[in-house]
N, CA, C and O atoms as a GROMACS GRO file, in nm:
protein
  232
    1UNK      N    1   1.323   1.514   0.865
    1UNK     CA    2   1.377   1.417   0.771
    1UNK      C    3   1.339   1.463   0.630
    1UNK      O    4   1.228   1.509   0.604
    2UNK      N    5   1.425   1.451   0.555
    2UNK     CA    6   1.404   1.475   0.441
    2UNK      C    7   1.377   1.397   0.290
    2UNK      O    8   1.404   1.298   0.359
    3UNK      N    9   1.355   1.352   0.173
    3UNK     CA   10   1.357   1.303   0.089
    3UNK      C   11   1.505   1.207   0.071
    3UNK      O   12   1.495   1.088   0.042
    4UNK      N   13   1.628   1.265   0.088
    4UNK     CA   14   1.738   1.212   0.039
    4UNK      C   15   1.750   1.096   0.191
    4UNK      O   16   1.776   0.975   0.182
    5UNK      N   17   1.728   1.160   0.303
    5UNK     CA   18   1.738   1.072   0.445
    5UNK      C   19   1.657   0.961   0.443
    5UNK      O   20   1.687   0.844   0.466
    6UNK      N   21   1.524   1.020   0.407
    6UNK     CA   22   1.485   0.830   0.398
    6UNK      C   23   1.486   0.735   0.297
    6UNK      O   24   1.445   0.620   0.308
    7UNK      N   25   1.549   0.804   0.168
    7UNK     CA   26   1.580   0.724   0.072
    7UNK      C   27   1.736   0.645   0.153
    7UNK      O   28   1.749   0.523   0.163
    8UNK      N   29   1.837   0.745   0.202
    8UNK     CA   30   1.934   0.674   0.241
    8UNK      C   31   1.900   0.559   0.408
    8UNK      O   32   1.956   0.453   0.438
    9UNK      N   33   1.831   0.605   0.457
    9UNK     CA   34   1.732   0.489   0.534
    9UNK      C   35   1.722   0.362   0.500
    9UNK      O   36   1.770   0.261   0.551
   10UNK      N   37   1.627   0.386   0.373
   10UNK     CA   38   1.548   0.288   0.343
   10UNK      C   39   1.658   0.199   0.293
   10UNK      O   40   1.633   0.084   0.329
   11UNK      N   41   1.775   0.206   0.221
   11UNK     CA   42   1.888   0.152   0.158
   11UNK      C   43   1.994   0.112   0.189
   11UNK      O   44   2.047   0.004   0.163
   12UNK      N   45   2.048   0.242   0.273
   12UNK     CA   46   2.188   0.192   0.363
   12UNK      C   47   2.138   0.154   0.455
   12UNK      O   48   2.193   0.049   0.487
   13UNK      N   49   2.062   0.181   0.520
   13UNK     CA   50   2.089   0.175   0.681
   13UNK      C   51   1.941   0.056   0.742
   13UNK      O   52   1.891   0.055   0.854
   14UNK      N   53   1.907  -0.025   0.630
   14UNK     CA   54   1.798  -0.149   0.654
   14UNK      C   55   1.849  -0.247   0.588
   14UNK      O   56   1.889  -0.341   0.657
   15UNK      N   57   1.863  -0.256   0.440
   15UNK     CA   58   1.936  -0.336   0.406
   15UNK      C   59   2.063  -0.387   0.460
   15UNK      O   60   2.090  -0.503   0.488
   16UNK      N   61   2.134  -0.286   0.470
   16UNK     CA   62   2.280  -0.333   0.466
   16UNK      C   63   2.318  -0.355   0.575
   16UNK      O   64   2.436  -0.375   0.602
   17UNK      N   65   2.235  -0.355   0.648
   17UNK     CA   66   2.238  -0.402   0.807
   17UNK      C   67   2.141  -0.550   0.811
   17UNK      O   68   2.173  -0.646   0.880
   18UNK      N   69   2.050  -0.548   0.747
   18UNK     CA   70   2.009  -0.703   0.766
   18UNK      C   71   2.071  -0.846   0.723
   18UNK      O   72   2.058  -0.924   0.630
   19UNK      N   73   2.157  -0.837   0.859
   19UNK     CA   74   2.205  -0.973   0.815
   19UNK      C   75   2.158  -1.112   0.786
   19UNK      O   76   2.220  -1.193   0.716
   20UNK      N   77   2.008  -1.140   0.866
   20UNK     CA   78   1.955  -1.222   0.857
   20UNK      C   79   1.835  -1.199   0.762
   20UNK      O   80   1.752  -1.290   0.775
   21UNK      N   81   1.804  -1.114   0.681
   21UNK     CA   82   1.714  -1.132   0.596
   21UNK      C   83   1.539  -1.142   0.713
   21UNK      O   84   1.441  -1.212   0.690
   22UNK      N   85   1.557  -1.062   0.809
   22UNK     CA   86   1.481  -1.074   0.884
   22UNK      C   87   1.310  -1.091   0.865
   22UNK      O   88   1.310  -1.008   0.774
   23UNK      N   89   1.231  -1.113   0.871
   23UNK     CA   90   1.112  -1.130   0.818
   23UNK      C   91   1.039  -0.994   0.844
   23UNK      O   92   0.943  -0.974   0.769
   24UNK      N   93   1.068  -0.892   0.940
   24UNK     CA   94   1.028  -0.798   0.957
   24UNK      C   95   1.105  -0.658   0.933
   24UNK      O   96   1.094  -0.550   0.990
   25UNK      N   97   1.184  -0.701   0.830
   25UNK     CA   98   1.233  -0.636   0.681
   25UNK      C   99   1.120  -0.546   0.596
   25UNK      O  100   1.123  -0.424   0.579
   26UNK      N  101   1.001  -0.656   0.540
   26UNK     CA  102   0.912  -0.643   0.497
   26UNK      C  103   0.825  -0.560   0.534
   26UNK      O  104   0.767  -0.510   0.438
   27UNK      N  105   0.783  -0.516   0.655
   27UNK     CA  106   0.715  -0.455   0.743
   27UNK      C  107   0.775  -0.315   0.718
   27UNK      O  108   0.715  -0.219   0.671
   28UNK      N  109   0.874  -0.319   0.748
   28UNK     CA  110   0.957  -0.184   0.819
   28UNK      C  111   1.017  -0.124   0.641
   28UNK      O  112   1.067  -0.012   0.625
   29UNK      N  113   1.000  -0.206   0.546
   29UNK     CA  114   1.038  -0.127   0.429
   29UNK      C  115   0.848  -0.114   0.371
   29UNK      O  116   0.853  -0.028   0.283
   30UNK      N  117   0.786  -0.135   0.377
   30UNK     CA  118   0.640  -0.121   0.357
   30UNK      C  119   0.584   0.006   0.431
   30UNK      O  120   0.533   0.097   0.366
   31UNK      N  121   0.594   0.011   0.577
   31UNK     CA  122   0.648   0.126   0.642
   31UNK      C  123   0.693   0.249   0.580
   31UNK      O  124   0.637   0.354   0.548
   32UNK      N  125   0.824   0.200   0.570
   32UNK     CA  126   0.877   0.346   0.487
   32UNK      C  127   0.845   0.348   0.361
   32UNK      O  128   0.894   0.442   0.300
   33UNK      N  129   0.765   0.262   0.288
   33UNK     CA  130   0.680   0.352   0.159
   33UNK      C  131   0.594   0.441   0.166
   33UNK      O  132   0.575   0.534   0.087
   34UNK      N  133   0.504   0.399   0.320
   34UNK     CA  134   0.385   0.450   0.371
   34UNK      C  135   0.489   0.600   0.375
   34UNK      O  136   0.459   0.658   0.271
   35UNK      N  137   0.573   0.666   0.434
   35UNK     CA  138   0.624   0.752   0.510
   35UNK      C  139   0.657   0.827   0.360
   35UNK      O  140   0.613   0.942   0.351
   36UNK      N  141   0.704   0.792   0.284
   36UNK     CA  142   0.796   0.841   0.156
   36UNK      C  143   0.640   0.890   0.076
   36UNK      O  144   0.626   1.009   0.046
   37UNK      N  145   0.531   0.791   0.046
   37UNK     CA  146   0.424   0.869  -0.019
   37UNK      C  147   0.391   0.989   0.070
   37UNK      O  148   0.412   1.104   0.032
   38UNK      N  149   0.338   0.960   0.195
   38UNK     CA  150   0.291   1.112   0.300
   38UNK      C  151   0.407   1.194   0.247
   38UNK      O  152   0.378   1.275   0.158
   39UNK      N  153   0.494   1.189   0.275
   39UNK     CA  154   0.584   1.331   0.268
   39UNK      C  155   0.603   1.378   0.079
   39UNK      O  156   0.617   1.491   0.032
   40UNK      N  157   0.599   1.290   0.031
   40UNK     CA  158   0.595   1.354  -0.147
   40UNK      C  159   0.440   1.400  -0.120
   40UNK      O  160   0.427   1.518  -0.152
   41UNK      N  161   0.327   1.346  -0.074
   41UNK     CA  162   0.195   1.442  -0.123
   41UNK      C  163   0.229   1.527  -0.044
   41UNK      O  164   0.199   1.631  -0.103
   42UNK      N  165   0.297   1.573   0.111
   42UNK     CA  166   0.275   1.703   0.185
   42UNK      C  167   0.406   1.784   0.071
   42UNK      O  168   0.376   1.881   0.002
   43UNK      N  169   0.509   1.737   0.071
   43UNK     CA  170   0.567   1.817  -0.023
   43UNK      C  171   0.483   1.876  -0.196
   43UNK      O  172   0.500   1.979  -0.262
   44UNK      N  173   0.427   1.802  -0.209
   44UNK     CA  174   0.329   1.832  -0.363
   44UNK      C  175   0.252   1.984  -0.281
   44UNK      O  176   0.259   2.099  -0.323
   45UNK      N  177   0.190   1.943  -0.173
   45UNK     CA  178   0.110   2.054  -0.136
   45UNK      C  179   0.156   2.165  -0.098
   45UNK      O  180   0.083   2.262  -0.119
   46UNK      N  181   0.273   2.186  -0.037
   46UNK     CA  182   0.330   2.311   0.002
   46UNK      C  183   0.376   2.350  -0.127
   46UNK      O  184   0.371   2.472  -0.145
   47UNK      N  185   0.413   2.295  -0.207
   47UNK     CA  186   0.452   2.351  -0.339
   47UNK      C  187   0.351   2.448  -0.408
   47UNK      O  188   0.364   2.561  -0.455
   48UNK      N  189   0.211   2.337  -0.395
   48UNK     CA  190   0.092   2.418  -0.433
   48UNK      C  191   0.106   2.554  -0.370
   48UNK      O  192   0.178   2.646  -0.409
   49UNK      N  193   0.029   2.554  -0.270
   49UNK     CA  194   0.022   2.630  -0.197
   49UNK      C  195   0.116   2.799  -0.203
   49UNK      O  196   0.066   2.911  -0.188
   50UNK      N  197   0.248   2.767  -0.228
   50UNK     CA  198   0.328   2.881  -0.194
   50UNK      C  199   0.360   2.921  -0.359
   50UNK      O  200   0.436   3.004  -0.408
   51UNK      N  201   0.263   2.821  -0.423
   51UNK     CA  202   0.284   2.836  -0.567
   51UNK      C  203   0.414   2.815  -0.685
   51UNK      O  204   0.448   2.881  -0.783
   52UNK      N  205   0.469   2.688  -0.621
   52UNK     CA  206   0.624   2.704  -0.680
   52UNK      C  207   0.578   2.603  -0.744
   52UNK      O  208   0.471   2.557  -0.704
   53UNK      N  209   0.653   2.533  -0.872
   53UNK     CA  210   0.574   2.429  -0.978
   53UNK      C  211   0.721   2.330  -0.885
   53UNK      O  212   0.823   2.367  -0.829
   54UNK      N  213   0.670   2.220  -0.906
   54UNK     CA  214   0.791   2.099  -0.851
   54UNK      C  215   0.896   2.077  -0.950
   54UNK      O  216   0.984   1.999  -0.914
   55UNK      N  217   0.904   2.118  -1.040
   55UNK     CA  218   1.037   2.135  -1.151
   55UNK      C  219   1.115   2.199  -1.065
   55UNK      O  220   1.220   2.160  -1.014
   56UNK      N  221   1.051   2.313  -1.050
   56UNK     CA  222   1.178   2.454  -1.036
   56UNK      C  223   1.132   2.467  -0.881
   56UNK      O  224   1.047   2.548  -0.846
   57UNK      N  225   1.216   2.354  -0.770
   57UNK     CA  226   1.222   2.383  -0.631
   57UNK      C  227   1.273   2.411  -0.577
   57UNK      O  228   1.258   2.409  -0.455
   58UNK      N  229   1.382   2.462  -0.652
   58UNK     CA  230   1.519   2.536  -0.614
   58UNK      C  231   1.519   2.698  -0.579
   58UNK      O  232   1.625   2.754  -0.550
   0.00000   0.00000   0.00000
């Protein structure tokens, strides 16, 4: 999974599917903050690492 997938996750595909405003909405988008910080610090680190600056990740 990538950066753009769980942004489109977190947006299309929770929201716009909760029809009832479910209470465990909250949970499961709290969740995927937890998931979105881990993967920006493992992404920060491989950057380190292989020495590429996060500007220029192209």
């Amino acid at each position: 999974m990538n950066e753009a997938e769980l942004r489109d996750l977190k947006i299309g595909k929770i929201y716009k599917r909760d029809f009832f405003q479910c209470e465990l909405q909250k949970n499961t988008m709290n969740y995927l903050e937890g998931c979105n910080k881990d993967f920006e610090e493992f992404t920060s680190k491989v950057y380190r690492i292989e020495g590429i600056s996060e500007e220029n990740k192209e």
